[in-house]
Each structure stands twice: as structure tokens, then as C-alpha cells.
N, C-alpha and C positions, 0 to 999 in steps of 0.2 A: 383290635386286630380282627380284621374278615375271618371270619370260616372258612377254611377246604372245604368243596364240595363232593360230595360223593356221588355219583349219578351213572344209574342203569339205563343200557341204551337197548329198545328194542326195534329193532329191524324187522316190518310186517310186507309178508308178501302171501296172498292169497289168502289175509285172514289170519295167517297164525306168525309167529315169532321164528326168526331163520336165524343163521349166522354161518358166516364164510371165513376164509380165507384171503387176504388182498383184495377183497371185494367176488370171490367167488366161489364155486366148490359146495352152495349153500345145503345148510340140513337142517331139518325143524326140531326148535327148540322151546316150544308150547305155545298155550296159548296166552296172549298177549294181556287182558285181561285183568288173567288169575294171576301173573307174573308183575304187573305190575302192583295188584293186591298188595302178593305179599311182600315186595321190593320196601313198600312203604310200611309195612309191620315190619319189618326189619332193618329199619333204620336209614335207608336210600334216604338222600336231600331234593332230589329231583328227580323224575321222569323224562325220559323221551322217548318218543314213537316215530318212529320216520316210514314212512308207506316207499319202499327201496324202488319200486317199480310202477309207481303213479306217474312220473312224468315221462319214463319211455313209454308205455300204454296211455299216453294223455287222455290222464282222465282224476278223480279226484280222490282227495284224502276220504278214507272210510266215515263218513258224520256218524255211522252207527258205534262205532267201535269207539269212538271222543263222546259219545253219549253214556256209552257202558263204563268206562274209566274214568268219567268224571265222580258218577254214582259210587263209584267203590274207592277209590285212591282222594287221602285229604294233605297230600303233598304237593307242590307245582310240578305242572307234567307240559312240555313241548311237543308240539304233534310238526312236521313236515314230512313233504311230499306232493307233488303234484299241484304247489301254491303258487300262482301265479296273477293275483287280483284283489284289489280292496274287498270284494265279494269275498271270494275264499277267506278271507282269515276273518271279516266278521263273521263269518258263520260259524268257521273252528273257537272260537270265544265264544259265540253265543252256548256251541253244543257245550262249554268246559272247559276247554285250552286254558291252561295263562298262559303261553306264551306259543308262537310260531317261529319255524326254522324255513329259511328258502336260502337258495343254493342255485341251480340253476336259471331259473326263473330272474333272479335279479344280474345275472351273467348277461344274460341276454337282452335284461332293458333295466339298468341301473334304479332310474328313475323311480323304480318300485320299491326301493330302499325306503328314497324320502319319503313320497306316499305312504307306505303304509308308517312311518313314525310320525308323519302331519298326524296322521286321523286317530292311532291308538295309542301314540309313545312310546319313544326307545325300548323302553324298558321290558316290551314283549315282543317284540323285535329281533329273532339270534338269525346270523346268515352265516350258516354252515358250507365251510370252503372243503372238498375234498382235492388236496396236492399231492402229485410224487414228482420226487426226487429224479433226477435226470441231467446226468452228466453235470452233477453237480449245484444243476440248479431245480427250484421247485415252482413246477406248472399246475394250475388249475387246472381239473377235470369237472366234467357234467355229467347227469342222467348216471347217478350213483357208480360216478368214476368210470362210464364205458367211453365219453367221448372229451379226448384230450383237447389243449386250447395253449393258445401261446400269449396268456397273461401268466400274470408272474407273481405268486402266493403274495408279497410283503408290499406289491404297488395294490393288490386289489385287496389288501384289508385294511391299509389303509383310507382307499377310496370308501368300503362300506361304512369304516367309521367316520367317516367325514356327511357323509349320506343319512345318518342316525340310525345306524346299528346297535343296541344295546348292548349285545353280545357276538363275541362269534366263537362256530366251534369249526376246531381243525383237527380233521380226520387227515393222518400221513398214511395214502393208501402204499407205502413201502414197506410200514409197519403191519398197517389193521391183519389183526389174527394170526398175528405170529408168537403174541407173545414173548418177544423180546426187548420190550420194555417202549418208549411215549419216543417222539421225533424231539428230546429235551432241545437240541441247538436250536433245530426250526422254533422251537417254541418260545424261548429266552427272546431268540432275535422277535419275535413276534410283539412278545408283551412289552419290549422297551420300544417298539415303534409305535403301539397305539394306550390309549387310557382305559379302553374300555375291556370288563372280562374276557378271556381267553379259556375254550371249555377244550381240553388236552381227551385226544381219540387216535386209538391205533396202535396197539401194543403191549393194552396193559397183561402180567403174566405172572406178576408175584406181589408182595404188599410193597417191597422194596420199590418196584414199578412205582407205584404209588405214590411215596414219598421222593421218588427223585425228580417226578415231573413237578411236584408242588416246591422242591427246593433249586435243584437244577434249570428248572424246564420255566422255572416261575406263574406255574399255571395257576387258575383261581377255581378250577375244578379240572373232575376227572373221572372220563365218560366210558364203561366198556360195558361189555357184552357176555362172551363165551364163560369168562371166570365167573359170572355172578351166575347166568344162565345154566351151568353146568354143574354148581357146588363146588369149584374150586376154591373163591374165596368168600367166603361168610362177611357180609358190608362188618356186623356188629365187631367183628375180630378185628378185622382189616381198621376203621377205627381206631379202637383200643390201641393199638398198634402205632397208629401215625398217630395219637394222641403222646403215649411213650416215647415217640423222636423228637417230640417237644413242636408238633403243629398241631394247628387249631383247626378241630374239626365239632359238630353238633354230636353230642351223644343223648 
């Protein structure tokens, strides 16, 4: 049986670690860095760093700050943001990356899916869809959920996996930062449309959160923020905990 994943997301704007509400409201929540340090001393499975505000300022993901965190964290870490090039993500591999996340970027010219899985492989490949929910159906958003689009969350993850997507993660900006729990229905219908992992984002608020998207939501990881970033919830407890509900997670 796979693992649950457990995975800290940091949101870097100007340098340091933010975190919002629905995608706004943001307030700093350290430096990026020393949080991912210690994410990985305390048991995180994975990393991600996403630069929230590289593709509306077009311009590129930090190579300093993928250099610093490579040096210090010996867990796989996701860098996206501002990736839009067979360039860009060699570069973010060469600074440290294993893996790259693109979102808008591949919205925009598909084609960038295969490409970059011809040249490096699926398997460090995640294309992170940010949808909300709207009258009942769920739209793609771009440029970290500020500009809406009339594709439709379950035709365009399909298409990424068809394209050689490793992964994808789905942030539900109706959930992100509210804390009341993962978009489990979007997410269930997700996983039985495609094969490949599904990384669950946007609501995680308690351990239970936790356990229902990996049961409910059928997710194959689970990605947040504010609860790690703030001490609400301890990875190593949290864990322990979904180990006790009888899923399989790395301790």
C-alpha cells in the first residue's frame, strides 16, 4: 500500500513565506528557508514552494532561495512559479528541485506539459490546477487564482494527464484558508477520472481534515499551510493519528 503524503506548502512572495485567505488577506508567515528546515526535521514528506506572484510580475522563480533549500532540506521539495520553459525547470533541477509545478504557464500553451515530460520525465512534472466552484460547476483560475477562465477542472486534468503530467495538485480556491476541511467530492471525482497522484489543497483545519480527504476525497497526498505554519498542527501528531485510523503514512 502507497503512503499518505504529508506536505507543507509554502507560498513565497517578496522572499519570505505568506499565507491568505481564498487566495488573499496575505500575512507573513517566515522565512521560507528555516521553515522548510525544520518541516523536514519534523517529519513533512515533501516540500513545496510556489513564488505566488512570479507570473503576475513576469519574472522568475527565486534560483537563490532553490539553492538555499536544497543545501539544508534532504526531502523532495517542488519549486513553482513563474515556469514557463524547458529553460526554467532545467535550471530549477540543476539549483535542487526534484520536481516543478506549472499552472498557468501550461493553461496557456499546453504543449509545455509534453515538452517538459519528453526532456525530464513525468515523474517531476506536477501541474497545479487552482478551481472554484461556481454555480455548481468548477473553473480554472490563473496567476495564483486572480484571472478566471471557462475551462472546466475534470476536462483540463484530464488533458494534463494525457500530456504527461506526473502529478497534479488541486487547490479549491472556495476552500484554501478557511479551514473547513479539502473539496473531498471534487477530489474523489478527480482521482477516479485520472491514474495519476492527486495532491489535495485548500482547507485543511483539523487532523480529521486530514483523514477524510485521504479516505473520502481519495487523495494520495495532502498539502497545507497556515496549520503547519502556525503550530496548530504538529506533522509528527497529525501522523500518529492518521496512522491510528488505520492509513498508511511514513513515520
Amino acid at each position: 500500500m502507497l503512503t499518505k503524503r504529508i506536505i507543507p506548502c509554502l507560498d513565497i512572495k517578496d522572499g519570505r513565506t505568506v499565507k491568505g485567505v481564498n487566495f488573499v488577506d496575505l500575512r507573513d508567515a517566515g522565512d521560507p528557508v528555516a521553515l522548510g528546515k525544520q518541516y523536514a526535521e519534523l517529519g513533512a514528506d515533501e516540500l513545496v514552494f510556489l513564488d505566488i506572484s512570479a507570473t503576475q510580475e513576469k519574472r522568475r522563480t527565486m534560483h537563490d532561495m532553490v539553492l538555499k533549500v536544497a543545501e539544508q532540506v534532504n526531502i523532495p521539495f517542488t519549486v513553482g512559479g513563474g515556469i514557463s520553459s524547458v529553460e526554467d525547470v532545467d535550471d530549477l533541477l540543476h539549483c535542487g528541485a526534484d520536481k516543478v509545478s506549472i499552472n498557468s504557464s501550461a493553461v496557456k500553451r499546453p504543449e509545455l506539459i509534453n515538452e517538459l515530460s519528453a526532456k525530464f520525465g513525468s515523474q517531476c512534472i506536477v501541474v497545479a490546477i487552482d478551481a472554484k466552484q461556481i454555480e455548481g460547476e468548477w473553473f480554472v483560475h490563473l496567476a495564483g487564482g486572480t484571472i478566471p477562465t471557462n475551462i472546466k477542472l475534470f476536462d483540463w486534468a484530464k488533458e494534463v494527464e494525457e500530456r504527461g503530467a506526473g502529478e497534479i495538485l488541486f487547490t479549491s480556491m472556495n476552500h484554501d484558508g478557511t479551514k473547513n476541511g479539502f473539496a473531498n467530492e471534487a477530489l474523489a471525482k478527480l482521482s477516479s477520472l485520472v491514474n495519476i497522484p492527486i495532491i489535495a489543497s485548500g482547507g485543511a483545519g483539523t487532523i480529521q481534515h486530514f483523514a477524510d480527504t485521504f479516505t473520502i476525497g481519495k487523495a494520495d497526498a495532502a498539502l497545507a499551510a497556515s496549520v503547519f505554519h502556525f503550530g496548530e498542527i504538529p506533522i509528527l501528531e497529525l501522523k500518529n493519528q492518521l496512522k491510528n485510523k488505520g492509513l498508511a503514512v511514513r513515520l
